[in-house]
N, CA, C and O atoms as a DFTB+ gen file, in Angstrom:
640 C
 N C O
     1  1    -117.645    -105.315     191.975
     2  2    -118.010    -106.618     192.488
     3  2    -116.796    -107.517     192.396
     4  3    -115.939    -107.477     191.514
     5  1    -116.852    -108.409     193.529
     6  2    -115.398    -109.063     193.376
     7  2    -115.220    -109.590     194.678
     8  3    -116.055    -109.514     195.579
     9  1    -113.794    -110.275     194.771
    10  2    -113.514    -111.045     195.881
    11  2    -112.287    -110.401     196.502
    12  3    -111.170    -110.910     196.405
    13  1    -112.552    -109.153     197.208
    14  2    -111.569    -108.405     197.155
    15  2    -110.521    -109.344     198.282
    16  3    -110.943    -110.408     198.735
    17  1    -109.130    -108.813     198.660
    18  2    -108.031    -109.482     200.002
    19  2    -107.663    -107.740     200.284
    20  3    -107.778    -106.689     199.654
    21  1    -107.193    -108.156     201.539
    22  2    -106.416    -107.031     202.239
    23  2    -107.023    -105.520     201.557
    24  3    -106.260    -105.327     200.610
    25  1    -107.825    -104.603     201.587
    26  2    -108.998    -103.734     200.992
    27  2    -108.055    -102.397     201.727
    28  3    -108.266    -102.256     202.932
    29  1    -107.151    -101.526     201.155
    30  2    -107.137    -100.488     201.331
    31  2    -107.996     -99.781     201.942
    32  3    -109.151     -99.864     201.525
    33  1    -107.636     -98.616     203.436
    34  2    -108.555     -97.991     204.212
    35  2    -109.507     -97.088     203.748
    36  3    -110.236     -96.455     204.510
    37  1    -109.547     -96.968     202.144
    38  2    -109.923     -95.810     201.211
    39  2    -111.123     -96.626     200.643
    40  3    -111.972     -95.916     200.103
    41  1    -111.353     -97.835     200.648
    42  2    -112.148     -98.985     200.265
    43  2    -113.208     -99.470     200.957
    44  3    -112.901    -100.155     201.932
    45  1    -114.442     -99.309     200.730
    46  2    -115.656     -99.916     202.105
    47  2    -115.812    -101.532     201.273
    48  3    -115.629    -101.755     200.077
    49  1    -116.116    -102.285     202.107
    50  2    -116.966    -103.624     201.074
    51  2    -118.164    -104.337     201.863
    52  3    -118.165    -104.367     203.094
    53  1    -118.884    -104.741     201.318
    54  2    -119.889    -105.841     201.632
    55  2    -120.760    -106.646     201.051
    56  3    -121.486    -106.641     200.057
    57  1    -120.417    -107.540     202.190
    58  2    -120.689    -108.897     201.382
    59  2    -121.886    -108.895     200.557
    60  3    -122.665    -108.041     200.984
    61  1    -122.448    -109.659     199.307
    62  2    -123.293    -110.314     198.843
    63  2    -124.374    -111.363     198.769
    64  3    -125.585    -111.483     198.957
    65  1    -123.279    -112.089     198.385
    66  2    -123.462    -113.559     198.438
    67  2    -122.301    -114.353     198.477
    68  3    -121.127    -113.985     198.483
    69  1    -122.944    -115.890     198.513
    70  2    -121.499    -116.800     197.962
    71  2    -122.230    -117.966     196.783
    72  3    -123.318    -118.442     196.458
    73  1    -120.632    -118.012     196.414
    74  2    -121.453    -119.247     195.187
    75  2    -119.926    -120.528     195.509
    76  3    -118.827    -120.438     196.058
    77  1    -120.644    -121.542     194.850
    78  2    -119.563    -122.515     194.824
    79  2    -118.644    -122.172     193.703
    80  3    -118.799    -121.478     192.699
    81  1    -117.592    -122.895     194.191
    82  2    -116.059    -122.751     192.968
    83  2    -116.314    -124.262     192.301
    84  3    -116.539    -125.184     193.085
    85  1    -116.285    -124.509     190.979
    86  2    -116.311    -125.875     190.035
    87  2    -115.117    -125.922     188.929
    88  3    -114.426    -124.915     188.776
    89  1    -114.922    -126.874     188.303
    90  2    -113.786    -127.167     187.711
    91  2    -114.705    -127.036     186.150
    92  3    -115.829    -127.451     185.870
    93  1    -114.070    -126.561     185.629
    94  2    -114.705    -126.133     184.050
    95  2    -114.167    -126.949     182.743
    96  3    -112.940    -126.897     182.660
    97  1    -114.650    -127.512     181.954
    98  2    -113.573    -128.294     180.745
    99  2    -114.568    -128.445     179.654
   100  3    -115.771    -128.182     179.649
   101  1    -113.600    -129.049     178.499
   102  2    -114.778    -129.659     177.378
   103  2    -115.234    -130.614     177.823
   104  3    -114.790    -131.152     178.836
   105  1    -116.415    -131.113     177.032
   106  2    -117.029    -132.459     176.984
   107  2    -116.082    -133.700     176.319
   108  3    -115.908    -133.590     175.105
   109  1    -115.706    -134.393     176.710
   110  2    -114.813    -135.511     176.641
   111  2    -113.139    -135.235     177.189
   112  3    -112.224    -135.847     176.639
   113  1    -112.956    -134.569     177.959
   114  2    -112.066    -134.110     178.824
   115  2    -111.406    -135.279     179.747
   116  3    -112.038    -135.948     180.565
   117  1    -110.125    -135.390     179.484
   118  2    -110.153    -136.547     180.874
   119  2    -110.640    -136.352     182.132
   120  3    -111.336    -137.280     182.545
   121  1    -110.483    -135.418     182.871
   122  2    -110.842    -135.346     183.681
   123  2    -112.401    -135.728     183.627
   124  3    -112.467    -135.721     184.857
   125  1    -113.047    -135.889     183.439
   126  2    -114.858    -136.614     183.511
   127  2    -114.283    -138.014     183.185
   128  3    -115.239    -138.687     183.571
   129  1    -113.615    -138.676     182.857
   130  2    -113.122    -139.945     182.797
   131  2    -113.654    -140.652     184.145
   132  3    -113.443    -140.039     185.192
   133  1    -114.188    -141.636     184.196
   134  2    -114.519    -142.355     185.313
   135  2    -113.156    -143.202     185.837
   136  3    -113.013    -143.552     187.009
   137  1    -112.320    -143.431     184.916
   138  2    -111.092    -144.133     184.842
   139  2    -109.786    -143.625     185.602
   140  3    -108.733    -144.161     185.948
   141  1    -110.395    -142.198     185.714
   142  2    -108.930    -141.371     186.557
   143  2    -109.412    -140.517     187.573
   144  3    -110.202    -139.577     187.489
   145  1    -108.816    -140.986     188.546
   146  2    -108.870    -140.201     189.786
   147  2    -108.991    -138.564     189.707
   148  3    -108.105    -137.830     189.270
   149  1    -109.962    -138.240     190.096
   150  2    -110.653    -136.958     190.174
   151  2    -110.091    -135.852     191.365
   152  3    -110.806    -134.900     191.678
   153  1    -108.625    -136.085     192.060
   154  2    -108.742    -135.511     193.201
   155  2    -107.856    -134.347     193.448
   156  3    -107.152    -133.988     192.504
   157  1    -107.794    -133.807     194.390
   158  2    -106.810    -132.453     194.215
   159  2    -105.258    -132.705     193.931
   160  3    -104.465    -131.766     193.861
   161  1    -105.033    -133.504     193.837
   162  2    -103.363    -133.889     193.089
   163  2    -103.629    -133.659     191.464
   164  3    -103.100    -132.883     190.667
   165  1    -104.527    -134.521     191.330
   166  2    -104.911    -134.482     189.616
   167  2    -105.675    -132.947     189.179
   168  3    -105.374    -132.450     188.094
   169  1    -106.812    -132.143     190.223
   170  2    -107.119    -131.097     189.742
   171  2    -105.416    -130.068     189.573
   172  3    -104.993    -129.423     188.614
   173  1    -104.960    -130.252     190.617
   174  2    -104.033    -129.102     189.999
   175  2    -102.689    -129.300     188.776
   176  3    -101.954    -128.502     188.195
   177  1    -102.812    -130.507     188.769
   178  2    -101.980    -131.188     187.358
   179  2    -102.148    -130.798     186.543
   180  3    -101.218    -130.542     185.778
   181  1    -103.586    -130.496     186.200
   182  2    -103.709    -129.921     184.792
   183  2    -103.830    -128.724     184.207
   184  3    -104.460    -127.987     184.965
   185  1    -103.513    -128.162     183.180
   186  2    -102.861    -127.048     182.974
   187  2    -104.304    -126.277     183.237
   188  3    -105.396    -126.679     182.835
   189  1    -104.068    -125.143     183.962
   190  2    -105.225    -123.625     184.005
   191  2    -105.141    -123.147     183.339
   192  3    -104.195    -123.247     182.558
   193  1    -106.171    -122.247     183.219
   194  2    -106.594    -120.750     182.368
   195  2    -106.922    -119.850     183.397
   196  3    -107.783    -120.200     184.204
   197  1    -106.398    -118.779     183.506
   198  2    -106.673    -117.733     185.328
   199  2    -106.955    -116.888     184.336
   200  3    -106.319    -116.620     183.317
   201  1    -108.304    -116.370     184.873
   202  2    -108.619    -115.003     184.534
   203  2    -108.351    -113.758     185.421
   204  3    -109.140    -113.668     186.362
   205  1    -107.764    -113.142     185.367
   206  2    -107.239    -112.028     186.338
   207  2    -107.498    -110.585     185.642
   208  3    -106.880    -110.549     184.578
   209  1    -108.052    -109.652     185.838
   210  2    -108.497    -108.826     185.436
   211  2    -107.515    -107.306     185.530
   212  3    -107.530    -106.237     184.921
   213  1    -106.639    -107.936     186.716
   214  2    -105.387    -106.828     187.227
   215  2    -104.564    -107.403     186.272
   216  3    -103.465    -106.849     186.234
   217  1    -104.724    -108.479     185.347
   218  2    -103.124    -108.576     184.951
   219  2    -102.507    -109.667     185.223
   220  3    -101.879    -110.472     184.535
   221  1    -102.855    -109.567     186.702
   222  2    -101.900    -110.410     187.700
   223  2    -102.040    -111.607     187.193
   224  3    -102.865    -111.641     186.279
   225  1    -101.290    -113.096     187.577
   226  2    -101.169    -114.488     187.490
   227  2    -101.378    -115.074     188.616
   228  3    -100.766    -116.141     188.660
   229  1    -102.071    -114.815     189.704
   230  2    -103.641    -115.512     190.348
   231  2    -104.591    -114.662     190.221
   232  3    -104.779    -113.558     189.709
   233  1    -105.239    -115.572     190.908
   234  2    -106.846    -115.007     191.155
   235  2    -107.110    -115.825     192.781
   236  3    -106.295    -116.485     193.426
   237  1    -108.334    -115.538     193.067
   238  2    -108.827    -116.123     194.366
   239  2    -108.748    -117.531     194.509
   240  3    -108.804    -117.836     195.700
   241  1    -108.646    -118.435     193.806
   242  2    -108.507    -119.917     193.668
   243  2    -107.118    -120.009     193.900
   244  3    -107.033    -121.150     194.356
   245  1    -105.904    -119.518     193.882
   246  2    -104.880    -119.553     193.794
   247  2    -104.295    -119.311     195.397
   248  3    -103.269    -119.763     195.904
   249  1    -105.427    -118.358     196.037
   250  2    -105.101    -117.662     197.500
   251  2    -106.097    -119.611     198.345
   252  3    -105.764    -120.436     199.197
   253  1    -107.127    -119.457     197.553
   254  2    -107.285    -120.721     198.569
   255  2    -106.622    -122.468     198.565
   256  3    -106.563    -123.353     199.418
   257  1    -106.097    -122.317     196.772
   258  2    -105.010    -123.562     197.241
   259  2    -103.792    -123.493     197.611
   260  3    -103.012    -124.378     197.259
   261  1    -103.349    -122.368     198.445
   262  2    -101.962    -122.092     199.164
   263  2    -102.414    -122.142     200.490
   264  3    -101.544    -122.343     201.338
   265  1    -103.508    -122.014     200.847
   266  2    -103.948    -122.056     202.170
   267  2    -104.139    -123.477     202.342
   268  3    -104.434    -123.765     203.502
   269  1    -104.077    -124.290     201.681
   270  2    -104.139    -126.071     201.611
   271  2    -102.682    -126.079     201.193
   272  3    -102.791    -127.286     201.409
   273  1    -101.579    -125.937     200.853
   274  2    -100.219    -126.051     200.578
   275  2    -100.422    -126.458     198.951
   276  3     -99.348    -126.886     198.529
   277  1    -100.984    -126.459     198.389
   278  2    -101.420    -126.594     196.848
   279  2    -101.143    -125.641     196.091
   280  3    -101.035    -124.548     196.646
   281  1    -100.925    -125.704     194.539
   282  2    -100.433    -124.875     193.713
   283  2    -100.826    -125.283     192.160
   284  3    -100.547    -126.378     191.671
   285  1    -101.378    -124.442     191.606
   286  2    -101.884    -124.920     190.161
   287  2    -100.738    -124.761     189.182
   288  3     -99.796    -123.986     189.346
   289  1    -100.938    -125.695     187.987
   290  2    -100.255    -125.419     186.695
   291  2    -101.174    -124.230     186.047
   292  3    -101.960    -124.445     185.125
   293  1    -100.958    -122.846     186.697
   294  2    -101.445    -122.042     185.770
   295  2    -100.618    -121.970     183.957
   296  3     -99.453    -122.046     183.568
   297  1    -101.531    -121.847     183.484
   298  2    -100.973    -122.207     181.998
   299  2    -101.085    -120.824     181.224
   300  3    -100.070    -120.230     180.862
   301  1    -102.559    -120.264     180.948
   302  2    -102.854    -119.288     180.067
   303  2    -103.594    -118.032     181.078
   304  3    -104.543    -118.151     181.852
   305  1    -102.817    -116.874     180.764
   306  2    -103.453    -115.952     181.571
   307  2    -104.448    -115.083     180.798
   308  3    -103.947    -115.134     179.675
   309  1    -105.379    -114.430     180.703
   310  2    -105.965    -113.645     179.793
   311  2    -107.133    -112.738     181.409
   312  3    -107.323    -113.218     182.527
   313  1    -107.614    -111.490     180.885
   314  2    -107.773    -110.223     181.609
   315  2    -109.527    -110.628     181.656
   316  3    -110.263    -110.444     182.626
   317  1    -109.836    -111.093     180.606
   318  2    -111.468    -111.409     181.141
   319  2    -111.808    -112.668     180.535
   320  3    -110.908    -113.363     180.063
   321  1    -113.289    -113.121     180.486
   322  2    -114.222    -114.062     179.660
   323  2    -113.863    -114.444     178.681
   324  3    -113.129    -115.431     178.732
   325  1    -114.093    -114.041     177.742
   326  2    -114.498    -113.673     176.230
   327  2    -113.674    -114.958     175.717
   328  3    -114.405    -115.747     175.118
   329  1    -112.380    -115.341     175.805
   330  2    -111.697    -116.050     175.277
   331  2    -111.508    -117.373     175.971
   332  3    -110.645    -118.150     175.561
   333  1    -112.281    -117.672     177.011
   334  2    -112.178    -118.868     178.014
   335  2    -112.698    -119.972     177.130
   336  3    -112.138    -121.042     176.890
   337  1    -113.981    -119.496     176.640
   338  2    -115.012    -120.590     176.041
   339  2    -114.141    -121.390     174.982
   340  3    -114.321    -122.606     174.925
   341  1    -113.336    -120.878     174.251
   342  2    -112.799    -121.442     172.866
   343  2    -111.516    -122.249     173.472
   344  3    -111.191    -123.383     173.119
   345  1    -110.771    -121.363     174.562
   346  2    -109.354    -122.036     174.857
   347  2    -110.293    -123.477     175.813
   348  3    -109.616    -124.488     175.627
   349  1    -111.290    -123.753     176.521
   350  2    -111.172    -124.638     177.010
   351  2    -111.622    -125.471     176.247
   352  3    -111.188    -126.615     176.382
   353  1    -112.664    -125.203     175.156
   354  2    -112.995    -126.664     174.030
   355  2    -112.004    -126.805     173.234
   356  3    -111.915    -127.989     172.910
   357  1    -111.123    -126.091     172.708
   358  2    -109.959    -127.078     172.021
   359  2    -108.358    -127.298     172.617
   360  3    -107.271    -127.317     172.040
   361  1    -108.708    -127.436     173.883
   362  2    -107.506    -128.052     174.637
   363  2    -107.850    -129.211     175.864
   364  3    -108.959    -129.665     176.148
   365  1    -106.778    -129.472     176.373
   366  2    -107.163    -130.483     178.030
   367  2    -107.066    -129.030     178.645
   368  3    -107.929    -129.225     179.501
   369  1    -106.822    -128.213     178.784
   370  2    -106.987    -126.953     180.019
   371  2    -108.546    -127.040     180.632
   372  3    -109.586    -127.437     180.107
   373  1    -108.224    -126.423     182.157
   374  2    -109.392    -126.569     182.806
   375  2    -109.258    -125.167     183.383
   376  3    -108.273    -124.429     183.362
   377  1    -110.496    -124.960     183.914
   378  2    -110.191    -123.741     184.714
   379  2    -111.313    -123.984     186.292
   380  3    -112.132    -124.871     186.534
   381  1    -110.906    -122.849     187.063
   382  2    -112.127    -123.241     188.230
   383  2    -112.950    -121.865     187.908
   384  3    -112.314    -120.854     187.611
   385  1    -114.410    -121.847     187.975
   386  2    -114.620    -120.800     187.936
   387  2    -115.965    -120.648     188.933
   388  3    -115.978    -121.500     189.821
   389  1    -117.149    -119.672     188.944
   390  2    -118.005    -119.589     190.553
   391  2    -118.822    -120.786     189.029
   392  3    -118.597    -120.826     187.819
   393  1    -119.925    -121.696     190.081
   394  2    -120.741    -122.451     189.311
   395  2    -121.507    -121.487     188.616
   396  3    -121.335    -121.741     187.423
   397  1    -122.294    -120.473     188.735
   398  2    -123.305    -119.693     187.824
   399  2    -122.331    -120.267     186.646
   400  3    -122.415    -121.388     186.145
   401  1    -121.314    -119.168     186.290
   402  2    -120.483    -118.942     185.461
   403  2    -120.212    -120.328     184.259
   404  3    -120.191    -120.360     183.028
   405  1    -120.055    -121.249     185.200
   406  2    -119.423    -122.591     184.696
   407  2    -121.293    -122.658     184.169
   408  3    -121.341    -122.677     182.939
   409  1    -122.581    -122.690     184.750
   410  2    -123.902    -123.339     183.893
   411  2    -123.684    -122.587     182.772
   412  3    -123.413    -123.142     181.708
   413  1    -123.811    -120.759     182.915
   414  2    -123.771    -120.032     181.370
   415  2    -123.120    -120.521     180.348
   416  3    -123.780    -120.688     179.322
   417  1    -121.485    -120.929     180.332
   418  2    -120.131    -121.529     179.527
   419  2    -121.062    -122.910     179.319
   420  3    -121.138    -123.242     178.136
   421  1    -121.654    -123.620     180.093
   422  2    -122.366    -124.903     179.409
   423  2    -123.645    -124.509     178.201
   424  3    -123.780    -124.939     177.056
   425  1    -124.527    -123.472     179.022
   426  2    -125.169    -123.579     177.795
   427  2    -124.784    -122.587     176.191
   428  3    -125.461    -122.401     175.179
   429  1    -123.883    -122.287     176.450
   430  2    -123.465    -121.250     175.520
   431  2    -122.625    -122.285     174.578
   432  3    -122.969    -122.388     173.400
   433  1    -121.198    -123.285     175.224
   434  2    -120.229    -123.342     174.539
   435  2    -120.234    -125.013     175.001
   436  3    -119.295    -125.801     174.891
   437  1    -121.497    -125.254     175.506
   438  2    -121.402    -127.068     175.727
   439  2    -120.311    -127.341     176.544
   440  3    -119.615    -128.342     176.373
   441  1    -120.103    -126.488     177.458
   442  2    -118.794    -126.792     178.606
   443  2    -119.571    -127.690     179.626
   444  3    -120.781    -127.843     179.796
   445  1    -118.341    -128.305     180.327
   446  2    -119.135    -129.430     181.679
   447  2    -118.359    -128.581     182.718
   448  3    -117.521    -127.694     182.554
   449  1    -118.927    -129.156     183.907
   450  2    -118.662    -128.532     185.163
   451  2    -118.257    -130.236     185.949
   452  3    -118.620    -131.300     185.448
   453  1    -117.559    -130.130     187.062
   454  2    -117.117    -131.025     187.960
   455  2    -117.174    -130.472     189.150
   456  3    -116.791    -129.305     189.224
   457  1    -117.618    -131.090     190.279
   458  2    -117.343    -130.454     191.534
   459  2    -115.978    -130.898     191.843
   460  3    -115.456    -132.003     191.694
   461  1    -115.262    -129.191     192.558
   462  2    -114.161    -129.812     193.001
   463  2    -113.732    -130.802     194.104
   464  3    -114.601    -130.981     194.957
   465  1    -112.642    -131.448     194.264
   466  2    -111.898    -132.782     194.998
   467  2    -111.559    -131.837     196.167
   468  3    -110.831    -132.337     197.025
   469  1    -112.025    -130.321     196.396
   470  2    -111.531    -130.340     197.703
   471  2    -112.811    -129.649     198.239
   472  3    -113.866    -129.431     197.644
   473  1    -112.387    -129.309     199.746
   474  2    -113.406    -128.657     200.345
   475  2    -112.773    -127.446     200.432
   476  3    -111.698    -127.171     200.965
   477  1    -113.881    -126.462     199.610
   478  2    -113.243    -124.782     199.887
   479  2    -114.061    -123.551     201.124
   480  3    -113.798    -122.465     201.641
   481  1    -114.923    -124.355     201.129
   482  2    -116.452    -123.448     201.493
   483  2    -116.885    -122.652     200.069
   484  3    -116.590    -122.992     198.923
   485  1    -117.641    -121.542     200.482
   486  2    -117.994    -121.211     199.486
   487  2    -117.238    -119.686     199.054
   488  3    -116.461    -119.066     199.781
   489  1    -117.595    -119.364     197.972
   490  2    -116.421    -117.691     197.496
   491  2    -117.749    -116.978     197.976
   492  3    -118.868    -117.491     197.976
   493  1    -117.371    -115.514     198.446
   494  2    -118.027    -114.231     198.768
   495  2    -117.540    -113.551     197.819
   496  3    -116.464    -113.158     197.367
   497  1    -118.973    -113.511     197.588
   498  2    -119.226    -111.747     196.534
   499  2    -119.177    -110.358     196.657
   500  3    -120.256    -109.854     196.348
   501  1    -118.386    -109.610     196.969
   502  2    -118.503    -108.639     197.726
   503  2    -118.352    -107.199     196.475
   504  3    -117.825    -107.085     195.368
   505  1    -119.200    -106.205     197.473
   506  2    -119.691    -104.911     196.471
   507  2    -118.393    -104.438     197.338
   508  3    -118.067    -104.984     198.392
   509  1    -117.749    -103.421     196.786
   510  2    -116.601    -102.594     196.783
   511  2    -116.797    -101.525     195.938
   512  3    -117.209    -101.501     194.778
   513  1    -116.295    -100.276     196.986
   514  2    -116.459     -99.063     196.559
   515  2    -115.816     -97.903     197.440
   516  3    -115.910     -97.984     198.664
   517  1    -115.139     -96.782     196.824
   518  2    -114.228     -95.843     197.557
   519  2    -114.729     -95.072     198.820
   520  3    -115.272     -94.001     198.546
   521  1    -114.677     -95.315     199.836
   522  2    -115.056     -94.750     201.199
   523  2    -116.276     -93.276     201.087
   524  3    -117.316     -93.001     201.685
   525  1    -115.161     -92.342     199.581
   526  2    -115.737     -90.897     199.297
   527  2    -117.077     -90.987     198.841
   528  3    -117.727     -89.966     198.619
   529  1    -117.486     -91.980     198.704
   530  2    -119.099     -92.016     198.165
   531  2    -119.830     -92.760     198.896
   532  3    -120.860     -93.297     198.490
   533  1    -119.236     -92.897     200.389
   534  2    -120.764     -93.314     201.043
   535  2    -121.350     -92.550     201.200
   536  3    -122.351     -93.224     200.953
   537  1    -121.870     -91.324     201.482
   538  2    -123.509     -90.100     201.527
   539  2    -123.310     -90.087     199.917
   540  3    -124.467     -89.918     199.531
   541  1    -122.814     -90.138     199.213
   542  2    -123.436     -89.614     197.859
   543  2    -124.796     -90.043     196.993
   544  3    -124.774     -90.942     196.152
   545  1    -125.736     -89.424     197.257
   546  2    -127.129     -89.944     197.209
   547  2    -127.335     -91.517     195.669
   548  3    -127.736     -92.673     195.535
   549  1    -126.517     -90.016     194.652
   550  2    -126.819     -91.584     193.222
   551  2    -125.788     -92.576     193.632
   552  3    -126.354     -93.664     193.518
   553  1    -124.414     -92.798     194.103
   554  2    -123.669     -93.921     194.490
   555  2    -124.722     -95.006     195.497
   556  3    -124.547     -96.224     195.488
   557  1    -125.484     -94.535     196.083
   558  2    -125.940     -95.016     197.305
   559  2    -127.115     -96.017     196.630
   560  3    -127.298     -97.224     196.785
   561  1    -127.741     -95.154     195.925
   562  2    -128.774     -95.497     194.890
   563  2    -128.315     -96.939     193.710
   564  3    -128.936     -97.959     193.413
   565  1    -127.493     -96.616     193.447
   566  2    -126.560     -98.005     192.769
   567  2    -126.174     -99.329     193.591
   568  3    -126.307    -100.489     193.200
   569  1    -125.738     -98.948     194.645
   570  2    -125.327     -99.593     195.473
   571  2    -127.063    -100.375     196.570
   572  3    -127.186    -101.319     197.351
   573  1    -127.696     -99.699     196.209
   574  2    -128.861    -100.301     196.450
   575  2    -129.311    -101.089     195.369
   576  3    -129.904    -102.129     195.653
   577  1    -129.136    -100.782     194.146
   578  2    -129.881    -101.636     193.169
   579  2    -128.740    -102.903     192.862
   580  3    -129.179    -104.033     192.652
   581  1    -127.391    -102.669     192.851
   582  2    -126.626    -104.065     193.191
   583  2    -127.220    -104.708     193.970
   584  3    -127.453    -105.831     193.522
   585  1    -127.718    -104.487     195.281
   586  2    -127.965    -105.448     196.307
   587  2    -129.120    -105.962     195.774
   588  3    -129.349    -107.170     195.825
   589  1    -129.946    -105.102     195.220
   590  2    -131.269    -105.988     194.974
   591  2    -131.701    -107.031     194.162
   592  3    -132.653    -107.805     194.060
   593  1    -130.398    -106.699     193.495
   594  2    -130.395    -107.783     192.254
   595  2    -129.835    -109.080     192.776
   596  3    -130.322    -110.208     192.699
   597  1    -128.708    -108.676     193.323
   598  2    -127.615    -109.688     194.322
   599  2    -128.699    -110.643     195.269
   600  3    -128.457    -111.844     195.387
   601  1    -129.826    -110.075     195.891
   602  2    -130.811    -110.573     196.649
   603  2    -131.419    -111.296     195.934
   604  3    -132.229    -112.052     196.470
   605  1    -131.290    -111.324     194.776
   606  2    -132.377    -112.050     193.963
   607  2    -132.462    -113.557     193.426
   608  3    -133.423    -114.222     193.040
   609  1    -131.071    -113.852     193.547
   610  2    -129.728    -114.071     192.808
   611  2    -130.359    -115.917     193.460
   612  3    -130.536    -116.093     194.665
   613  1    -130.594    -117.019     192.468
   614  2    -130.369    -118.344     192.684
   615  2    -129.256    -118.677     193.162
   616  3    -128.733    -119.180     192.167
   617  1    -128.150    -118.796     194.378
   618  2    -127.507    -119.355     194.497
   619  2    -127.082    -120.439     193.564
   620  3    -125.920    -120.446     193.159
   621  1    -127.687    -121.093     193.297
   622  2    -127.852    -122.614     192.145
   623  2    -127.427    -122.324     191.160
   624  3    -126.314    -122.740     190.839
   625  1    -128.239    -121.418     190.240
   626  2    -128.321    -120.985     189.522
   627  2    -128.296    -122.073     188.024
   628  3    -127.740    -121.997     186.928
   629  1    -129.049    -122.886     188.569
   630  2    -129.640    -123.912     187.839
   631  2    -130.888    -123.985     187.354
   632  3    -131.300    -125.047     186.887
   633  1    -131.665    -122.855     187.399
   634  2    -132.324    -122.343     186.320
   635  2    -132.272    -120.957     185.393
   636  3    -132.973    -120.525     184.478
   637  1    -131.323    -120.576     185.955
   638  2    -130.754    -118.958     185.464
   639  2    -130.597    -119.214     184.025
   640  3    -130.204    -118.318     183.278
């Protein structure tokens, strides 16, 4: 599952869903400041946290503020979750992440969410998987029960 770019010919994908992208921080964060301009000059000012799972130093937020001529202060890179919750309550770092994601980090770790200052549309969710297992009856079978769950799925996810 993922937001795959440019998908190797060895690669099938399809779509999901989409969810919105939100700006993630502690509670008393400047940024929630009513006092300071909230807008995409100031979102990318402040230092990121990119979760990249390849390693790499973007992620999909990074491909859509270059497509606006924009560029983040990526700050802290780390490979998954696990360590987001703590680096964003004891610093100003922000991160963008899909909204589900940003409600769970609220009720778990008292994180706030912001809608972002720009217009992105929304991110696609897409199932990805190696070409060699489309007839393979149990791949197929998985790939059915992703979707069904994916179908199920609050967009909002404001009661999840």
């Amino acid at each position: 599952l993922g937001w795959p770019d440019n998908l190797p010919s060895h690669l099938q994908s399809e779509w999901l869903f989409d969810e919105e992208l939100v700006c993630v921080c502690r509670n008393g964060h400047p940024v929630l400041s009513s006092g300071n301009p909230f807008d995409a000059e100031a979102l990318v000012s402040y230092p990121h946290i990119v979760v990249s799972a390849t390693g790499g130093q973007r992620a999909a937020f990074d491909n859509l503020l270059a497509d606006r001529g924009l560029e983040r202060r990526a700050r802290v890179f780390v490979a998954g979750f696990s360590a987001v919750p703590e680096l964003l309550c004891t610093s100003d770092m922000i991160a963008v992440f899909t909204k589900r994601l940003a409600i769970i980090f609220g009720k778990s770790h008292g994180l706030i969410y912001k809608e972002l200052p720009l217009e992105l549309g929304p991110l696609g969710h897409f199932l990805v998987w190696p070409s060699r297992y489309d007839g393979d009856p149990r791949h197929s079978w998985c790939r059915d029960q992703i979707r069904e769950i994916c179908g199920g799925l609050d967009a909002t996810a404001e009661t999840n």
